[in-house]
Every structure is written in C-alpha cells, then in structure tokens.
C-alpha positions in Angstrom: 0.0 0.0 0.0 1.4 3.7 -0.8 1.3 5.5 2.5 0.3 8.8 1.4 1.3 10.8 4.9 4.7 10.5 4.1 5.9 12.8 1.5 3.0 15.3 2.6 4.8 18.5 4.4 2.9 19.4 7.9 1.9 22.4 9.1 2.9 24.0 12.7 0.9 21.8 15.5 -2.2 23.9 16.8 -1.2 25.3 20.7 -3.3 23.8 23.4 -3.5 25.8 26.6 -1.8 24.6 29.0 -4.1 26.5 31.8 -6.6 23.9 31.3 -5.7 20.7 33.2 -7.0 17.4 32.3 -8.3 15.0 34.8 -8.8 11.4 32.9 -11.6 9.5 34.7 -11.5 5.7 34.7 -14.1 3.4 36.4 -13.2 0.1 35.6 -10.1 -1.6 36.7 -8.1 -2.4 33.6 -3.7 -2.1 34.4 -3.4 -2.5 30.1 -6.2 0.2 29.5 -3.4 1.8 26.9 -6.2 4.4 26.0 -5.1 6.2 29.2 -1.7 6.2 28.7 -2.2 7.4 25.1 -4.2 10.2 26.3 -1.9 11.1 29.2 1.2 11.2 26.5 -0.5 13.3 24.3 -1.9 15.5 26.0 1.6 16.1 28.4 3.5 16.5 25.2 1.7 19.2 24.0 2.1 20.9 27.7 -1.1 20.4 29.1 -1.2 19.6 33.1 -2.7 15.8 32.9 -4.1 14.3 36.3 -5.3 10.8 36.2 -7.5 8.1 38.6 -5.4 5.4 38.4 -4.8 1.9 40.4 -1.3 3.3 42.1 1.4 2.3 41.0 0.5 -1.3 39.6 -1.0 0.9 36.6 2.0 1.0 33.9 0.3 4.7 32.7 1.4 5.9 36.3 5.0 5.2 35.5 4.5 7.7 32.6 6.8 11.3 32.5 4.1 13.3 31.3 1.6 12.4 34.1 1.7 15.5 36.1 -0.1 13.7 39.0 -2.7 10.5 39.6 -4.6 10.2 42.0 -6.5 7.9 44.3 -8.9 5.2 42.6 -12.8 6.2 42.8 -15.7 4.8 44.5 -17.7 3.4 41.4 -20.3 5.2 39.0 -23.0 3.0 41.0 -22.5 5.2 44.2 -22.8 8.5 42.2 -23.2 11.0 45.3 -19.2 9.5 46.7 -18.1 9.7 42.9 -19.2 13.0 42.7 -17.5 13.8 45.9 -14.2 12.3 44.8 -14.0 13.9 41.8 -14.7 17.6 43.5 -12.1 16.8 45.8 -9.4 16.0 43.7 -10.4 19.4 41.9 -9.8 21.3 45.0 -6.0 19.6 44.7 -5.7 20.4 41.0 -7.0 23.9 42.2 -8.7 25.5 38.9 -11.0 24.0 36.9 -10.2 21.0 34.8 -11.3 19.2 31.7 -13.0 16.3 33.3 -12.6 13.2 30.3 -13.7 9.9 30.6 -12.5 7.0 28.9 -14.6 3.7 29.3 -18.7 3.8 29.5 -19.4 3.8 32.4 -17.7 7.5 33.3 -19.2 8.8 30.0 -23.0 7.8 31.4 -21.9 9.5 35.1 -20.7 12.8 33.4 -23.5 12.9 31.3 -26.0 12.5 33.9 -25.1 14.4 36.5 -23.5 17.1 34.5 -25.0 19.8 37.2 -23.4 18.6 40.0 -20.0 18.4 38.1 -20.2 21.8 36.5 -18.6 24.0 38.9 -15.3 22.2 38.8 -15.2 20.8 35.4 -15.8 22.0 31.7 -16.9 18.5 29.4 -18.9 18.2 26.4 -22.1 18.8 27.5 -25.0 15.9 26.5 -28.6 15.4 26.7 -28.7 13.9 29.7 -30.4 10.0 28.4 -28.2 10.0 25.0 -25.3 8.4 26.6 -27.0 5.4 28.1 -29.5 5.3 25.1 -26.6 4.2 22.6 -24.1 2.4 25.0 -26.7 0.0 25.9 -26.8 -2.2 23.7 -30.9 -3.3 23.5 -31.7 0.7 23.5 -29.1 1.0 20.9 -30.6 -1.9 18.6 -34.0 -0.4 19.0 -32.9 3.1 18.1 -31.1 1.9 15.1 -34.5 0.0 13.7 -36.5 3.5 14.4 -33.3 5.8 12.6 -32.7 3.0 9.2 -29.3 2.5 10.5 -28.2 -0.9 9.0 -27.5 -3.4 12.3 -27.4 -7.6 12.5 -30.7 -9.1 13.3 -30.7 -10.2 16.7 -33.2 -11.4 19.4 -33.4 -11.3 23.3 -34.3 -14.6 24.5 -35.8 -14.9 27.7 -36.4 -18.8 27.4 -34.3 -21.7 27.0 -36.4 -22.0 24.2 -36.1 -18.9 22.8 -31.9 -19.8 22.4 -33.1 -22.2 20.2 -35.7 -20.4 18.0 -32.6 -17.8 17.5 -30.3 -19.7 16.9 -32.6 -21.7 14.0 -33.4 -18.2 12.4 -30.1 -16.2 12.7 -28.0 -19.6 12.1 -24.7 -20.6 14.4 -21.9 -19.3 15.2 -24.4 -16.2 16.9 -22.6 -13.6 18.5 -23.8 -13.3 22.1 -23.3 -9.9 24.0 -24.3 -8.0 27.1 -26.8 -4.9 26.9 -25.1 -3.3 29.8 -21.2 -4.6 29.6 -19.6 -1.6 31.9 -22.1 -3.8 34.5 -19.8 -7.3 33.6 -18.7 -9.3 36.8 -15.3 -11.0 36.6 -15.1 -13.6 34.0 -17.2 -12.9 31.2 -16.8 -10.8 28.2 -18.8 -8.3 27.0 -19.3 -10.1 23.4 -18.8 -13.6 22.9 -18.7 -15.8 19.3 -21.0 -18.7 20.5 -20.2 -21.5 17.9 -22.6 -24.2 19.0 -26.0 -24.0 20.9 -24.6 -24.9 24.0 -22.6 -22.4 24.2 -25.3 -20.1 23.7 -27.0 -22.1 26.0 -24.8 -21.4 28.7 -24.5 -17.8 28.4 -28.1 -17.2 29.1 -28.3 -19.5 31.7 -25.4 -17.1 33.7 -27.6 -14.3 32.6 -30.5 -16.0 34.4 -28.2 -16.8 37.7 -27.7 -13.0 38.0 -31.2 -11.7 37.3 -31.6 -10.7 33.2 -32.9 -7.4 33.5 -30.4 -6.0 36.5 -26.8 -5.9 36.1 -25.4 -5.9 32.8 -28.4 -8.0 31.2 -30.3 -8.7 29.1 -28.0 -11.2 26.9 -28.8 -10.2 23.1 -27.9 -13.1 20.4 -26.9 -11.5 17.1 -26.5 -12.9 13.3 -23.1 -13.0 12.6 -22.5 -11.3 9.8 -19.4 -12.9 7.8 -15.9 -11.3 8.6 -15.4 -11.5 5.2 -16.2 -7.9 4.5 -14.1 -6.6 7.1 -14.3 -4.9 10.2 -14.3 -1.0 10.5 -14.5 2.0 13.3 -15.4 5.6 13.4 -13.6 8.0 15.8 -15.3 11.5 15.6 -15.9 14.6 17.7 -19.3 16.5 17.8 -19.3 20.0 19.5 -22.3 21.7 21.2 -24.1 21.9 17.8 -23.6 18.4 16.7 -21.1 20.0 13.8 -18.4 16.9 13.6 -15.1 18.8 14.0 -13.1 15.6 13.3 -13.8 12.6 11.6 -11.6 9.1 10.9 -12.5 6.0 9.6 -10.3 2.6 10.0 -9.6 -0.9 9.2 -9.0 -3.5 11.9 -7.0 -5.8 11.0 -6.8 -8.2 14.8 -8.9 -8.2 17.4 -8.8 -9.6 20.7 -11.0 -11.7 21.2 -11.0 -12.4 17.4 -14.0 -11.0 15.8 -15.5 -10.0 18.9 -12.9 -7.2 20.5 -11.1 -4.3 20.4 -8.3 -3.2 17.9 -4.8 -5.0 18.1 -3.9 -4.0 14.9 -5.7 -1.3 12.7 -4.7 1.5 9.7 -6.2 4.6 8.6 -7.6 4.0 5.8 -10.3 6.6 3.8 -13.9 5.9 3.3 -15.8 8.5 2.4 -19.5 5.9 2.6 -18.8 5.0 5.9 -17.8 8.5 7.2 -21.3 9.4 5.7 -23.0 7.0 7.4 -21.2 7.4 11.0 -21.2 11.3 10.9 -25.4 10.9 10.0 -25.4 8.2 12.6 -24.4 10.3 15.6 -26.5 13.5 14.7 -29.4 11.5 14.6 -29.4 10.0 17.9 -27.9 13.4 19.1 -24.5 12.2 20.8 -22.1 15.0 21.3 -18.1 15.0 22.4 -15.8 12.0 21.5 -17.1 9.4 20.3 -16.3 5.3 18.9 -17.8 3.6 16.4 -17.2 -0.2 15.6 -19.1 -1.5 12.0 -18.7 -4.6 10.3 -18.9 -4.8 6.3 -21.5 -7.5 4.9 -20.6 -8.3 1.1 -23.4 -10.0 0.5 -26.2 -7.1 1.1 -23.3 -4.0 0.3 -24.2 -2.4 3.4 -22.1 -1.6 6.6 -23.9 -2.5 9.8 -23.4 -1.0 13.4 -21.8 -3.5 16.1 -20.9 -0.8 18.6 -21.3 2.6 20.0 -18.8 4.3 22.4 -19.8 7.7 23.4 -16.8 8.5 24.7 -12.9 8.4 23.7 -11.5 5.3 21.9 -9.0 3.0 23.0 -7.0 3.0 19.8 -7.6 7.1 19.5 -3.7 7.3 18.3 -4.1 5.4 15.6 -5.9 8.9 13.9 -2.7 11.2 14.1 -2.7 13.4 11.4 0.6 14.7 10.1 1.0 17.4 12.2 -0.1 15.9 15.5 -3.9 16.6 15.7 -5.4 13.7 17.4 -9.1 13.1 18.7 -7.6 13.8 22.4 -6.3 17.2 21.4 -9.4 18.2 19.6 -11.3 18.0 22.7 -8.7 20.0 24.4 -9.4 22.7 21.6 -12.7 23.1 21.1 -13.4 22.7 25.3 -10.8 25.2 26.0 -12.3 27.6 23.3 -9.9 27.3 20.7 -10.7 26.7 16.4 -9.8 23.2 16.0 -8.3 22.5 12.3 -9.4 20.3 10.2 -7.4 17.3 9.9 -5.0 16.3 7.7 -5.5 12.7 7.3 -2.4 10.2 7.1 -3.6 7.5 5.2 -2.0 4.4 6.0 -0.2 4.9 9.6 -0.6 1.8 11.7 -1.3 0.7 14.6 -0.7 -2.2 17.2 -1.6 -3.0 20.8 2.1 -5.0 21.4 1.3 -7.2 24.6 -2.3 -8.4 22.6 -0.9 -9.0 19.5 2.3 -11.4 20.8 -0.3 -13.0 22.6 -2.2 -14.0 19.5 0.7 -14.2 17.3 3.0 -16.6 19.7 0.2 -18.9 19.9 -0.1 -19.7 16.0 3.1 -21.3 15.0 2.7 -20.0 11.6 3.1 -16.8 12.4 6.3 -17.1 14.3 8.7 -16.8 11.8 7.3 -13.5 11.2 5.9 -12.2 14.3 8.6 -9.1 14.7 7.4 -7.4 11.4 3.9 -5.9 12.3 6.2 -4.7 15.5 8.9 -3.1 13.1 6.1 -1.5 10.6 3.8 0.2 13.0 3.6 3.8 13.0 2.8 4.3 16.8 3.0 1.3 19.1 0.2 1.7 22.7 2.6 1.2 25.1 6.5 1.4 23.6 7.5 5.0 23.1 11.3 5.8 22.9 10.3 9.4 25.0 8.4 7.6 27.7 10.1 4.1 28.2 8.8 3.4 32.0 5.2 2.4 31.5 6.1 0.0 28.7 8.8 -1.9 31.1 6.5 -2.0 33.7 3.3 -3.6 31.4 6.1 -6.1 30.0 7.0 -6.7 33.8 3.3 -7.3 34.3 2.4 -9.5 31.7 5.4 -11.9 32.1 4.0 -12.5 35.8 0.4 -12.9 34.4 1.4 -15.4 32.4 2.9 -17.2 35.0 0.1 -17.2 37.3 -2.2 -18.9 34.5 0.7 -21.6 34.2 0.9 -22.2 37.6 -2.8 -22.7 37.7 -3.3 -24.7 34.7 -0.6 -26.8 36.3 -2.2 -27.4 40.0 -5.9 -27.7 37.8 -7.3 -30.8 39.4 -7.7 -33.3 37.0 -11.2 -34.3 37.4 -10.5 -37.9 38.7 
C-alpha cells in the first residue's frame, strides 16, 4: 500500500492551553487500559497539566513522564453521590478547573447525567442527559437503530431456553452473544462472545439467568453474525455543542482480541468517504455529542455496513488517527473545550497501529506466524505502550504480563484433573 502521509509537508501543530488541566476518569479496573496512557502522552507532550484516577502504582500509565499527577482510585459510578465527591475533591488539589474526560462507558454515562453537580469544577462536552446510556446500551441501541434506518445484524433477546433455540434456528450458528449493559460485567465474562454451538449459547443465558436478566449488565442479546469477510471498520469523531463533527476518521482492523468479537490490536487509517457518511449521519441522529467510537462490520453480501458498537466517549485505539502534524481526537477536545478553532485534519492514510502485549499474545500462539511475528512490531507507526520518549510504562506492562502469564501456568498446572 502507498502511504500517502509520508511525502506530505505538515503544518505547525495547533497550541493547546496549557491552563486547562486534564483529569482522565477511569471506572473500571483495567492495568493495560493503553487508552489512558495514550491520552496522558499526548496530551503532556503538547504541555497540558494531565491528572489521572489510576490503580497506584500497579498501573504501567502511572510510570508515565508526562503524568503531572494520579490520584486515588474512585468509588464506582453505581455510588454516584461519593463519585461525585471524589471527583470535586481532587479538583480542590488540582485547584482551577479541569477538563474532566472519561475513557470507558461507564464515566461517559456519570458525566452525562449528572453534568449539574460536576459543573462547577469541570468543563466537558455537555450531553442530553439520556443520549449516553440510550446508545451504549446495547438493547436501546438496537431499538434506536431499527426507528433511525441504521443498518445493524438481526438479533433477538431470548428470555427462554427456548427462545436460544428459535434464534439460533433463524439467525443460524456461530451467533454472536453480548451483554446490553457490559460496563455492568462481573469478573469472567466478556462483553461479546462468538457462540459456535448451541450450547454455548445455552450457557450464556443460563449465567444471565443466575444474575437476574434485566439487573446488572443483562439482558444477553444473540446476534446474526455477519461474515468477517467484509471486514471490520471503526469511526472515531468529535461533535461539539451543535452536533457539527469537528473531526472525523474511519479505519480498518485488522486483529482483534477476542477475534471477531474485541477491540483493535492491529488497525490502519484508511479513507472511506461511505462510511464516514453514514457514521457522521449516525451520531447526529441519535444526538450524541463530544468524542465518540464507532465499531461496523462490512457485509458483502447485502453491500451495506452495519453498526456493532457505539462508544460515546474516547476510543482506546484514538492514536491510531494522528494526522501529520499531530492533531489527534484527544487534542481536539482539548481545543474546542478550551475555546480554541480546532483544524481540520490532515489525514495520514496508511499509519498503523498495534496494541504489542495483545498481539504477541495471538501471534505466539499460532506457529505460523512465528517466523514472522517481529514485522507488524517493526512496521507500526505508533506502538500503545512502547514509546522511545516515555520508556517506564512500557517496562512496567512487559514486567506485568510476564508474571500474568505465570500465574495462568501455575494454575493450569495445579488444575485438578477431574479424577
């Protein structure tokens, strides 16, 4: 592929303000969330003050150089009044008011709804209060879709053992089985799942139905698996107070983890004028405003690109969308929340991606790819957690995974053997 960024001079970066601090709020405990990290390393390059609610020192983005400070992990979005009471406390440390960010769901949905109470410490994209929930939840998203003529897969909610069945015999097997509500997940189960058999499918529901389908992160929805065939896409965009996008990328991703059911390991910017169409329409008719991520899958036999996903909040894999002179969807915010014109991009067609302790995972386990499992490394234009700048946070997730992986030996090795 010609990479067309290359040979394409850049213009001057555009100046954030540096008297706006950033606070990045995080719910979920995640050490690998590299979303953070990318967000803390852009932002502190560009000289902006970034604060972060992180795990302590066990979180590899606290070992960063451009953290100006983290701070103490938060009671969680379910206890809003002692969030809310967190977060204005750790404004009285910062001391002037800070762009309060959130990077996973279930911050995006506590921002958005109690917006009032944050106000006099925080500037954030301002939302109708219900449009966060009503398109990260996955069975109002579905429905919305259906009223708006968005493509999406046909999927049911079963609330029978028999009603597994009956979807499984219309939408066909392998189904792909997900949680409406997945910032609500216990321990152990992922958000979406590729069931290949009916058991499997089976199974799912019936943990649904041992934590109560309609509280937690229920209902399970099963889904027609549309054939990966087409290719998988995403959407990263930012909306301002008038729903006008002020940035817009589209990309290919090329791994997942899980496969065909996860986030990007490996993606590229690549330009698609139909699907930017389609995304940009998308958000303005359901009304979402700030950052937001958008996953779609391609189905070659109907032509059409139908929603999986809807994030509305800042994307994991936001570096990926760099454009050659540094704009990313991070620093956009910064601009337009701060006051400032925000640019339009200059794309960079082609740069590259990868997620480095997912994709060794993947790639070490097929034997195939051994022989060549270095080269996506070497060819990436901007690794998640390697950066020659800001080496610390990179040692310490390596330092992390190693012992991960040798706690699953370990217990693989003391499994009982069922005798």
């Amino acid at each position: 592929m010609t990479r067309m960024f290359l040979d394409t001079p850049a213009s001057a970066p555009p100046l954030l303000d540096p008297g706006l601090p950033v606070l990045l709020l995080r719910t979920d405990h995640n050490f690998f969330h590299h979303g953070s990290l990318g967000a803390i390393r852009s932002l502190g390059r560009a000289g902006v003050p970034v604060h972060a609610i992180l795990e302590g020192r066990a979180s590899p983005a606290s070992r960063s150089r451009y953290l100006y400070r983290g701070h103490p992990w938060a009671p969680p979005a379910e206890r809003p009044a002692e969030l809310a009471a967190h977060l204005h406390r750790i404004a009285e440390r910062i001391g002037r008011p800070a762009l309060l960010l959130p990077v996973d769901d279930a911050g995006a949905l506590f921002v958005a709804e109690h917006a009032e109470a944050l106000a006099s410490a925080f500037v954030f994209p301002r939302q109708d209060r219900d449009v966060p929930r009503r398109v990260a939840d996955k069975s109002q998203l579905i429905a919305a879709l259906r009223e708006s003529g968005v493509p999406c897969p046909q999927s049911r909610t079963p609330r029978s053992a028999a009603d597994v069945e009956d979807a499984a015999a219309e939408l066909g097997l392998p189904l792909i089985a997900k949680w409406a509500r997945p910032w609500r997940l216990p321990p152990g189960l992922r958000s979406t799942t590729v069931a290949h058999t009916l058991d499997e499918a089976y199974r799912l529901f019936a943990a649904g139905l041992r934590r109560d389908p309609d509280g937690d992160a229920g209902p399970l929805i099963l889904q027609r698996r549309i054939p990966p065939a087409g290719g998988d896409w995403f959407f990263h965009g930012y909306f301002d107070a008038s729903l006008d996008c002020l940035f817009a990328a589209t990309g290919r991703k090329h791994l997942a983890h899980p496969p065909q059911a996860g986030h990007t390991v490996a993606g590229e910017w690549a330009a698609n004028p139909e699907l930017e169409r389609l995304a940009v329409r998308t958000v303005q008719t359901l009304g979402c405003r700030g950052p937001v991520d958008l996953d779609f899958r391609f189905d070659a036999g109907t032509g059409a690109y139908h929603l999986l996903d809807f994030n509305p909040r800042l994307g994991a894999q936001f570096r990926l969308f760099t454009d050659r002179r540094g704009l990313d969807l991070v620093r956009v915010v910064h601009l337009d929340q701060s006051g400032r014109d925000v640019p339009p991009a200059l794309p960079a067609y082609g740069r590259r991606l990868l997620v480095e302790n997912h994709y060794l995972r993947h790639a070490l386990g097929r034997p195939l790819l051994r022989a060549g499992t270095l080269r996506p490394l070497r060819e990436a234009d901007e690794l998640a957690w390697y950066a020659g700048d800001d080496l610390p946070p990179f040692l310490a997730m390596g330092g992390q995974s190693v012992l991960r992986a040798a706690g699953r030996a370990r217990g693989r090795a003391v499994r009982p053997s069922g005798r």
